[in-house]
N, C-alpha and C positions, 0 to 999 in steps of 0.2 A: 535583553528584553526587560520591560518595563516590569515591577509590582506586580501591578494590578492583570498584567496580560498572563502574567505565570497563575495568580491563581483561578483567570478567568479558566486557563487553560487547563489546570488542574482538576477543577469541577466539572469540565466540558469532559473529563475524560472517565474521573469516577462514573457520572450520572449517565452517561452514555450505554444504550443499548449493544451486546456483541454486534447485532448488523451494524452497528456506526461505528463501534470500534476498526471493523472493516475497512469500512468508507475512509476513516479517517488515516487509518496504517496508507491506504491508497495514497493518500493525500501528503502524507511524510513522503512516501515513493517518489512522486511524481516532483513535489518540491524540491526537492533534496538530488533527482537524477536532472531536472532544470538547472539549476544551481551549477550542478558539477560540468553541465554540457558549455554553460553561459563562460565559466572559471579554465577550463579549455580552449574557450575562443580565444581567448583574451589573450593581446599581445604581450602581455608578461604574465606566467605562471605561478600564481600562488599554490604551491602542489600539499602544504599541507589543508587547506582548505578544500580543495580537488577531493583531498585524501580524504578527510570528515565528511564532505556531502554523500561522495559513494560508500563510506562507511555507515552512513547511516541510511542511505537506500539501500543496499545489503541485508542490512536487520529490520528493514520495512520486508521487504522481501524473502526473509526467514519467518518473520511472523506473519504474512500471511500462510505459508508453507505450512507453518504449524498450525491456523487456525483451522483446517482444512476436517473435516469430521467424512472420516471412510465409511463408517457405519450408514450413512445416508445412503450412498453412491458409492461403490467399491471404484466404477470404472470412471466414471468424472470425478471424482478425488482424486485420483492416481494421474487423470491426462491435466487438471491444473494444476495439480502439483510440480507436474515437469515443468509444464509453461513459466513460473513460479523460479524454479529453479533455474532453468536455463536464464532467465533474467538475472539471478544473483550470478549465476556464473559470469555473465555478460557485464555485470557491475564490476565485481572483480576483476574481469582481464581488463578491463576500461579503467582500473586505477593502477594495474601493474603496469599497463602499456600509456597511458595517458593519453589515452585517445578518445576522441566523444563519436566516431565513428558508428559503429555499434548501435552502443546508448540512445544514439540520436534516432535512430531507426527503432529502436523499442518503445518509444517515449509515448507516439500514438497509439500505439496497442494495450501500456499501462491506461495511460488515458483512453484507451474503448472499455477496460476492465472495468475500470472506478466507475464510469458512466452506467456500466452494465448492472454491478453491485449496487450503483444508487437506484436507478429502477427497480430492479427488482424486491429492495428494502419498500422502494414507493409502493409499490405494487403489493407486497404482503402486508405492508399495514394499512392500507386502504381494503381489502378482503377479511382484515380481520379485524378490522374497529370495532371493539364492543367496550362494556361497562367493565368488562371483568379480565385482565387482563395477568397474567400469571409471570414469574419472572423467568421462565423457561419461552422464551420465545418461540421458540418451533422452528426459528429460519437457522439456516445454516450456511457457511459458506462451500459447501459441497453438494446442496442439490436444491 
């Protein structure tokens, strides 16, 4: 990656709100489990690249796990979280077996999540546009 892309990226991520933080972990997921399903097809196997893309969908997928705030919703925290989890699980068996099988079948349902996350960031800061805006957002990723 270029300079200029690192530190665009850099700033896009300090100055980032936690809801975009979200959006954007989403967006490592979905990147990075593309990637690995694409790296699968392929008539010859590059398995250490294989191995980094779902290693690093893995840890998109931990850090959502973890961004998850139970205090909001005891019970929707808990049923995303699985959701969440069974997806790293499904990363992992998908690079110990190398198979895009799986993966491939989760890939629309990350991409319904991320969709669903960016609405509803759409949707809270359009309800809460004012002048005065605090740095405790109020949204969360659990309810």
């Amino acid at each position: 990656m270029a300079k200029p892309e690192i530190a665009y990226l850099r700033t896009k991520i300090r100055t980032a709100t936690p809801e975009e933080l979200t959006i954007i972990t989403f967006d490592v997921l979905i990147n990075s489990t593309s990637r690995a399903i694409n790296s699968l097809k392929s008539p010859v196997l590059d398995v250490q690249s294989i191995h980094n893309e779902l290693r690093r969908a893995q840890r998109a997928a931990a850090l959502l796990m973890g961004s998850l705030r139970f205090e909001v919703d005891n019970t929707l925290g808990r049923d995303i979280f699985r959701i969440y989890e069974y997806w790293h699980h499904e990363l992992f068996m998908a690079n110990m077996k190398k198979s895009a099988d799986v993966i491939e079948q989760l890939l629309p349902h990350m991409k319904g999540y991320r969709q669903t996350w960016a609405e509803a960031n759409r949707r809270y800061r359009a309800e809460n546009a004012g002048p005065s805006q605090g740095t405790d957002s109020g949204f969360c990723a659990a309810g």
